[in-house]
VEXMIFI-197466 format. One record per residue: x, y, z of N, C-alpha, C in turn. Coordinates in steps of 0.1 Angstrom, whole numbers, m for minus. Layout:
N
   n_xx   n_yy   n_zz  ca_xx  ca_yy  ca_zz   c_xx   c_yy   c_zz
      X      Y      Z      X      Y      Z      X      Y      Z
...
This chain:
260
   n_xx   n_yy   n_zz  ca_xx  ca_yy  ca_zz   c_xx   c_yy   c_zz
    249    311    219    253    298    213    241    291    207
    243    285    194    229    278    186    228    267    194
    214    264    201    209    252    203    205    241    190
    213    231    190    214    216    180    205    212    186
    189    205    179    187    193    187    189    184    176
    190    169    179    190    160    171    178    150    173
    170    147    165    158    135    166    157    128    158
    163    112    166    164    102    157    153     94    160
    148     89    153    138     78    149    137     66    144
    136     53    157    143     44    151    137     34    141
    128     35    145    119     26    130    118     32    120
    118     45    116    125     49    105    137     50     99
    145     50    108    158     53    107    164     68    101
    156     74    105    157     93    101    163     99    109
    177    108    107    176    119    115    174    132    110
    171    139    117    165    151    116    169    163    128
    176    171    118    183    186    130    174    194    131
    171    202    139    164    213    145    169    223    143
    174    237    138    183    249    140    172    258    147
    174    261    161    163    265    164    166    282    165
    179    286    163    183    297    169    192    306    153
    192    296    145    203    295    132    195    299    120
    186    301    123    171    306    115    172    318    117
    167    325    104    166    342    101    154    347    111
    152    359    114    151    359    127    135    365    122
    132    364    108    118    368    104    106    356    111
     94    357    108     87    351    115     72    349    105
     62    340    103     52    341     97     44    350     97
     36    354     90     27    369     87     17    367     96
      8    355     96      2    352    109      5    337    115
     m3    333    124      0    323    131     m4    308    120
      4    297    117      2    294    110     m8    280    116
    m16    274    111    m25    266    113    m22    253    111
    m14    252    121    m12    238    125    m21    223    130
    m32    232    136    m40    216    137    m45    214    124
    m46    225    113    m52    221    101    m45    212     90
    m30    211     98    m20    203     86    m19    192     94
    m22    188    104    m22    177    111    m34    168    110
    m44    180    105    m55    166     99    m57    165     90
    m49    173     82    m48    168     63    m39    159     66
    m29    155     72    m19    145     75    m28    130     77
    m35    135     90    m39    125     95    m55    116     83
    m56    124     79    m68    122     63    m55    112     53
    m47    119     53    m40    111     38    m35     99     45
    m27     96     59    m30     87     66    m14     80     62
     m5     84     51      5     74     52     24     84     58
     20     98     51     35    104     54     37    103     71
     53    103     69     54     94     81     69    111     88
     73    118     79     81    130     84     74    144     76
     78    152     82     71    168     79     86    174     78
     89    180     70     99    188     63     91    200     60
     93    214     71     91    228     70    100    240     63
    101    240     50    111    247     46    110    261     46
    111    268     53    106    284     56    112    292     62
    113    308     63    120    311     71    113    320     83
    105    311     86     99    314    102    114    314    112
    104    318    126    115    324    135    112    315    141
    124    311    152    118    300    166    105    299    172
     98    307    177     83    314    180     78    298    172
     79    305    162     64    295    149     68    288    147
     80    283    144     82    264    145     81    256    157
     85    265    167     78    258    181     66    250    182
     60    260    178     42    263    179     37    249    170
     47    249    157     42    241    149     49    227    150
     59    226    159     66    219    163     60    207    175
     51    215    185     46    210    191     36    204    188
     27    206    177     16    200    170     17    189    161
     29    186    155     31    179    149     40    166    154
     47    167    165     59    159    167     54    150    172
     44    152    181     42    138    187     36    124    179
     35    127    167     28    116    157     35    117    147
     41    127    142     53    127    132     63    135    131
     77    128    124     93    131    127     89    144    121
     92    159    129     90    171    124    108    179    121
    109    184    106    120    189    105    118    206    103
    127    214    103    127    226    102    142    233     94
    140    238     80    150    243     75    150    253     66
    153    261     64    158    276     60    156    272     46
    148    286     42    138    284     27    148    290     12
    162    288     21    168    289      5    174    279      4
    177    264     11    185    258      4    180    253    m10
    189    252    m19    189    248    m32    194    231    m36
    197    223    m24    196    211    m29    184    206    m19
    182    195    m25    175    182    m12    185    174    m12
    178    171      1    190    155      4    177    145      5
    183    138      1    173    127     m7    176    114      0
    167    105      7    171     94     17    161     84     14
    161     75     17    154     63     14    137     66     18
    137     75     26    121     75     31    113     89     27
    121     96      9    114    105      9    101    105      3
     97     93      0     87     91     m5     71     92      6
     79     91     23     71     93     28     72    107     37
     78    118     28     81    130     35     69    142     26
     65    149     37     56    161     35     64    171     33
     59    179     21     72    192     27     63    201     27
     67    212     34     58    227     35     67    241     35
     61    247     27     68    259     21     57    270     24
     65    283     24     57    300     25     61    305     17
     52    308      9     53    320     m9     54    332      2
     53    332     12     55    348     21     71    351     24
     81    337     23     95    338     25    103    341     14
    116    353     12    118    354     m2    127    343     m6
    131    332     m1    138    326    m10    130    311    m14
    111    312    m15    105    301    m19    105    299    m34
    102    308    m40    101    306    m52    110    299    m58
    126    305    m60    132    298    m61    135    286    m57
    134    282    m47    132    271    m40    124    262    m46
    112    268    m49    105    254    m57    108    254    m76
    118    262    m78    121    263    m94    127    255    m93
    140    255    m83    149    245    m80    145    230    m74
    134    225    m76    130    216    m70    130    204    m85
    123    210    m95    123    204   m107    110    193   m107
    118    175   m109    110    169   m113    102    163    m99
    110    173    m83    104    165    m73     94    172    m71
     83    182    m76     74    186    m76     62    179    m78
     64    168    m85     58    151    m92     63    144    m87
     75    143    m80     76    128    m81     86    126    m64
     80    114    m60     80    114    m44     78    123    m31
     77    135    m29     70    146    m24     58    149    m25
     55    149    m13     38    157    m14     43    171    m10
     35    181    m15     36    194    m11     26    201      1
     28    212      5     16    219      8     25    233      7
     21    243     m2     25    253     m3     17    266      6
     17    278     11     10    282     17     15    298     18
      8    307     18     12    319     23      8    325     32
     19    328     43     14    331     59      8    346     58
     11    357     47      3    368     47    m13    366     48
    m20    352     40    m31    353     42    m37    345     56
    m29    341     64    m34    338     78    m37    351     87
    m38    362     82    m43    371     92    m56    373     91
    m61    381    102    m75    384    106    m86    391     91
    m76    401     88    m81    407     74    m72    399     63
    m79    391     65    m74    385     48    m79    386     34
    m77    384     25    m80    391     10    m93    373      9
   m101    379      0   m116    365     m3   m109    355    m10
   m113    344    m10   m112    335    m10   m109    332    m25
   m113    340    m34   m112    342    m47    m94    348    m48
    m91    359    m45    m82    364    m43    m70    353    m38
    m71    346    m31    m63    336    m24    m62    326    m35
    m70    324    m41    m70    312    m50    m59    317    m66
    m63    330    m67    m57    340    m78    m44    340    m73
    m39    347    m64    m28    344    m62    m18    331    m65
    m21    318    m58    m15    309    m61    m11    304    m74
    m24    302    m83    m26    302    m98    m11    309   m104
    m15    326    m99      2    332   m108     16    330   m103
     11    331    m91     26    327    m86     32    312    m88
     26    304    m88     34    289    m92     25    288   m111
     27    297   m118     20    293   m129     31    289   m142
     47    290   m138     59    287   m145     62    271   m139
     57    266   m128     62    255   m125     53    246   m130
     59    233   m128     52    216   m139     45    217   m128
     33    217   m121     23    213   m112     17    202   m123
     20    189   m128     10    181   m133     m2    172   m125
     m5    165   m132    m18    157   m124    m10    148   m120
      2    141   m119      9    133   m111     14    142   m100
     13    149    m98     17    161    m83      5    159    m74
     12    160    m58      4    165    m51      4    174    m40
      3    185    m49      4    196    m44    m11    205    m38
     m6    204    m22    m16    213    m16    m17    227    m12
    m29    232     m9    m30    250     m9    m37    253      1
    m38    259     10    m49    262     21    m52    279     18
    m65    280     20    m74    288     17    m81    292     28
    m80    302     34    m82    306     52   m101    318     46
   m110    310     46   m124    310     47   m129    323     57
   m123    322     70   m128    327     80   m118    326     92
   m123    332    102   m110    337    114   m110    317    118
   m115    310    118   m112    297    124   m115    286    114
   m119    288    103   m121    277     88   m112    281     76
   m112    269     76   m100    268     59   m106    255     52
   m104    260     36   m103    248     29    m90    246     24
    m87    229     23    m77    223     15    m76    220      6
    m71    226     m4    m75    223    m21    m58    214    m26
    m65    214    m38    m49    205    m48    m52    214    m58
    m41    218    m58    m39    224    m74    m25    216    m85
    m35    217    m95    m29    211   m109    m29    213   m121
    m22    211   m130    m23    217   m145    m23    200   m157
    m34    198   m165    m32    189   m170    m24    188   m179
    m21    198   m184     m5    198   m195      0    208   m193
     12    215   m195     17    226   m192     16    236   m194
      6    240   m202      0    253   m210    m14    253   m202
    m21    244   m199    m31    248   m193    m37    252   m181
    m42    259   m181    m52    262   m168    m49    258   m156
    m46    262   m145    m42    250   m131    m63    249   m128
    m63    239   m121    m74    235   m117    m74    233   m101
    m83    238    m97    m81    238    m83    m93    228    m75
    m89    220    m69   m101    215    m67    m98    207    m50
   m112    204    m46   m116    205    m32   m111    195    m23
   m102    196    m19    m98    183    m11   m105    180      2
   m106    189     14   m110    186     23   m112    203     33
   m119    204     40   m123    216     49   m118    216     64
   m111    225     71   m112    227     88   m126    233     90
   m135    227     97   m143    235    105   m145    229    117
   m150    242    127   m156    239    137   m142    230    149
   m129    233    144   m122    225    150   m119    212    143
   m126    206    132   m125    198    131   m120    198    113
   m118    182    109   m112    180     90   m122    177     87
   m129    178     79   m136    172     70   m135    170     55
   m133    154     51   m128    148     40   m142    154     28
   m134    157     17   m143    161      8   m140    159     m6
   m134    144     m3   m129    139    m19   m146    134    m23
   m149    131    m34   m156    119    m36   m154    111    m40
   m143    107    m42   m135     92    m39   m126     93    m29
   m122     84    m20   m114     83    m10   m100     76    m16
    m98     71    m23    m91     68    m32    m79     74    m42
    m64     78    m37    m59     80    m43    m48     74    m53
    m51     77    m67    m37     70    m72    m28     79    m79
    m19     80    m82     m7     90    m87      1     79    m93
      2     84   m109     11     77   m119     23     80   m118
     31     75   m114     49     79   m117     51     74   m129
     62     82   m134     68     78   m147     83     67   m144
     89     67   m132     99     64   m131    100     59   m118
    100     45   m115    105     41    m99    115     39    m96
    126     40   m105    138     43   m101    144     29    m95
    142     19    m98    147      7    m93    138      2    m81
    127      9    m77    119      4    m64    113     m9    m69
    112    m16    m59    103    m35    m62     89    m29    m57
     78    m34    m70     66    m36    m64     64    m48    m58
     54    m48    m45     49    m66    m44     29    m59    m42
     27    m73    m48     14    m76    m52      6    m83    m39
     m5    m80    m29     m7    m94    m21    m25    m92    m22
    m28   m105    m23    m45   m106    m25    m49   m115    m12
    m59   m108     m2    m67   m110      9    m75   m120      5
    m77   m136      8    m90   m143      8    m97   m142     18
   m108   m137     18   m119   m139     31   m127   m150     30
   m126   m157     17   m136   m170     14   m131   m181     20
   m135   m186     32   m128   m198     36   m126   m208     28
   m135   m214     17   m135   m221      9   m124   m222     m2
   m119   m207    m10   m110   m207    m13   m100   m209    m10
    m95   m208      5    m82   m212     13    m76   m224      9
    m89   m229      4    m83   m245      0    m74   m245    m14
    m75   m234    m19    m71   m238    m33    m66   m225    m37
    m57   m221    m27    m47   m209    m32    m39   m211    m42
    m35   m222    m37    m20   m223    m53    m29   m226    m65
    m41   m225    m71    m46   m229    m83    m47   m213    m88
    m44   m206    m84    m40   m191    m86    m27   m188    m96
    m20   m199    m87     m3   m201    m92     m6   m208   m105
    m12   m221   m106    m13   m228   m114    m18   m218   m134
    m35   m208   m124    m32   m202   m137    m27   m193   m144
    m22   m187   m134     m8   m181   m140      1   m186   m147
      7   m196   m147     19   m203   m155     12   m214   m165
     m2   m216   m166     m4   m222   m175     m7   m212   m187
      2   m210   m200     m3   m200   m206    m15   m207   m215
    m15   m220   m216    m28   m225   m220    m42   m221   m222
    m43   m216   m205    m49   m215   m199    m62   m198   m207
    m77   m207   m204    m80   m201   m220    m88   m187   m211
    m89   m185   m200    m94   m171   m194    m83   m164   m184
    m82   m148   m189    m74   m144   m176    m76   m149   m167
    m61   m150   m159    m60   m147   m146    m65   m139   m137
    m61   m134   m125    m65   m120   m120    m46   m117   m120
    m38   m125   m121    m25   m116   m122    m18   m122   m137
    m28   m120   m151    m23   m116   m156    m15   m109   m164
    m15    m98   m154     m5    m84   m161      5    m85   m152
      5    m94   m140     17    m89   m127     19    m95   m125
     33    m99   m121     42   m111   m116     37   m113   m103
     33   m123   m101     31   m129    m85     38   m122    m75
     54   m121    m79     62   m123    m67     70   m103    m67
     71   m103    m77     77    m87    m80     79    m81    m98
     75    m68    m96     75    m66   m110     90    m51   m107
     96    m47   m117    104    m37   m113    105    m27   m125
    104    m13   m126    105     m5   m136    115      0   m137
């Protein structure tokens, strides 16, 4: 009989099924490296659920199950479905896929414009987590051809791990600045020694959406100046005086909400 679990989460308000027995009975190529996605997680600092789309066996989502759950809602689902279900908090969902399972590729043709937009990725192939793995060159070549028909734009954030040595990996992003060009691979952050090491040189992410889909921005500015405290609303004031002969600091944005 299939063991169901169900994990709900109540400050998210997420649930999330487990199929732990309902899964093809294949398994990752090698053991997949889980504390290394947990401190690329814990680096980016905001996704709040992990969506495993793959078709590992019970074994390796256990494994990867156990590393993840205690700090984030972990899901696990078979690498052919062809829709998503789409919920209010997928903007704070990770997904993770294996170019080692045969039904990924498709999988991410069928994904379309969520490749860009609300999803972060981390794409991965479990053949190169083994002991003899192909250089690091090779690893990089691979991904390039195989996702080289999909929109990876520079509004995507799509990640790739790169297995260095029997216990280091780097974390890269890969991207294409227009759709004919070149993907660009570049350095996000390293596992070593047990540990993440951030390797932006900005710490600083921003990603352009084309479309919020009806979501409300809000705007809020920190005073640390005690002195200022006194004269918050003169903020307000220059805002609505269009008179008024020097920008604002919110003259491009509505005080209260702007909506696209």
């Amino acid at each position: 009989m299939a063991i169901e679990k169900l994990f709900l989460s109540r400050t998210f308000l997420v649930g999330c099924v487990i199929l732990l027995t309902q899964s093809p009975a294949g398994s990752a190529e090698g053991a997949f490296p889980g504390l290394v996605l947990r401190g690329l997680l814990e680096t980016l600092g905001h996704p709040l659920k992990v969506t495993v789309m793959s078709c590992w066996g019970e074994t390796d989502r256990l494994e990867v199950f156990k590393v993840l759950n205690e700090r984030y809602l972990t899901c696990f689902v078979d690498d052919h479905i062809s829709r998503f279900v789409e919920d209010i908090n997928d903007h704070q969902t990770f997904l993770v896929v294996d170019l080692a399972c045969p039904g990924t590729k498709q999988l991410l043709k069928s994904a379309g414009l969520l490749l860009f937009m609300k999803y972060r990725w981390l794409i991965v192939n479990s053949k190169f987590f083994v002991e003899d793995h192909p250089s690091e060159e090779d690893q990089v070549q691979f991904f390039e051809q195989s996702l080289a028909d999909l929109s990876l734009l520079v509004s995507s954030e799509i990640f790739i791990f790169i297995k260095q040595t029997a216990n280091n990996f780097s974390v890269n992003q890969i991207f294409k600045h227009f759709e004919l060009a070149p993907f660009k691979v570049e350095l996000f952050g390293s596992w070593i020694d047990g540990g993440f090491k951030d390797k932006r040189n900005e710490r600083v992410t921003s990603v352009r959406r084309l479309d919020l889909q009806g979501h409300t921005l809000q705007a809020s500015m920190v005073v640390t100046n005690q002195e200022t405290l006194q004269h918050l609303t003169d903020y307000k004031y220059w805002y609505s005086n269009w008179n008024f002969s020097s920008a604002s600091p919110w003259e491009s944005l509505n005080l209260h909400s702007c909506h696209t």
